[in-house]
C-alpha positions in Angstrom: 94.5 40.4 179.3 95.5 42.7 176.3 94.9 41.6 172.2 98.2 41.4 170.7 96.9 43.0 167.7 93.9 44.4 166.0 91.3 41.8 164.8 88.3 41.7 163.0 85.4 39.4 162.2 82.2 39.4 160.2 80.8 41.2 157.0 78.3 43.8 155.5 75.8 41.9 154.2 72.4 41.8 155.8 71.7 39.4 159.1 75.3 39.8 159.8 77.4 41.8 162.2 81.1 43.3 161.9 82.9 43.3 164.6 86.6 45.4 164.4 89.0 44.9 168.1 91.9 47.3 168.9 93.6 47.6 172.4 92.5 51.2 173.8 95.6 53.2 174.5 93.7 55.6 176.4 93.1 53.6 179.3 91.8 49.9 180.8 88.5 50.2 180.6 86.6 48.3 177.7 84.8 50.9 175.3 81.7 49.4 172.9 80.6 51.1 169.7 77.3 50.0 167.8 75.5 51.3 164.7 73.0 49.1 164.2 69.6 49.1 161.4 68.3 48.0 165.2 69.8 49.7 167.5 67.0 52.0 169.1 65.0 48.2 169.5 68.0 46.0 170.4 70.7 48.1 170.8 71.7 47.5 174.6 71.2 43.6 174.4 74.0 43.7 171.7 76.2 45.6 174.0 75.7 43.3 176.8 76.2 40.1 174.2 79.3 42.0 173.3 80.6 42.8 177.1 79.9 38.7 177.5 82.3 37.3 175.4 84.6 39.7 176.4 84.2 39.3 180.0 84.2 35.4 178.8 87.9 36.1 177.8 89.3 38.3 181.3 90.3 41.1 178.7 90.9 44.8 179.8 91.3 47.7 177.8 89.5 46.4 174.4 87.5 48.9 171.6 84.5 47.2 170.0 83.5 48.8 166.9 80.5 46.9 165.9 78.2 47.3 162.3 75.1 45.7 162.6 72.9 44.5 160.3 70.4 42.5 162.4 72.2 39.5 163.4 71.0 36.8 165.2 72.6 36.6 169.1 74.6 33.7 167.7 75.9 35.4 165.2 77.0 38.8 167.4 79.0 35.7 169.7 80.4 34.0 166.9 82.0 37.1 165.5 83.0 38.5 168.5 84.9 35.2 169.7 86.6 35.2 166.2 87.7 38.7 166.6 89.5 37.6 169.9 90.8 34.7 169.4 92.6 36.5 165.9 93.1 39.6 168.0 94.8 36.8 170.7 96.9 34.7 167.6 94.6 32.1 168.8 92.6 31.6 166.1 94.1 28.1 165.2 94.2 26.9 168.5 90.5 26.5 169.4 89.9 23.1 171.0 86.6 22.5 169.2 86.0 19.0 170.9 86.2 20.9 174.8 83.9 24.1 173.1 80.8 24.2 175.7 78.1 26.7 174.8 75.8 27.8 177.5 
């Protein structure tokens, strides 16, 4: 699946991560980029949170540009799902009652 436009979720500020979403023209393959204050500690778990969600959501051919600044891993999902289902014009059509977290 394919975002039907570019999305974004999250801010700045500290404990919080920002996460931008843009189809990559170049090819199918999904593509994450991370600057994070924790990235030499952390740095590949918030890749693979990342690749979750959007495995979670069967899309192809997405660019994560991702700002961290130390999020929790509930936070990294949070935004990331909001990026999606903006990037998807989904974001008012969330279920919340059927929402299971694992």
């Amino acid at each position: 699946m394919k975002l039907k436009k570019e999305a974004s979720a999250g801010t700045m500020d500290s404990c919080d991560i920002n996460i931008r979403l843009d189809n990559n023209l170049m090819s199918n393959t999904n593509e994450i980029h991370l600057k994070s204050v924790v990235e030499k500690q952390y740095g590949e778990h918030i890749k693979n949170l990342i690749s979750q969600v959007i495995d979670k959501y069967e899309l192809e051919g997405v660019v994560v540009n991702a700002v961290d600044r130390g999020a929790l891993d509930c936070t990294i999902k949070a935004r990331v799902e909001s990026a999606i289902q903006r990037g998807l014009d989904q974001e008012h059509t969330l279920e919340w009652s059927v929402v299971h977290h694992e």
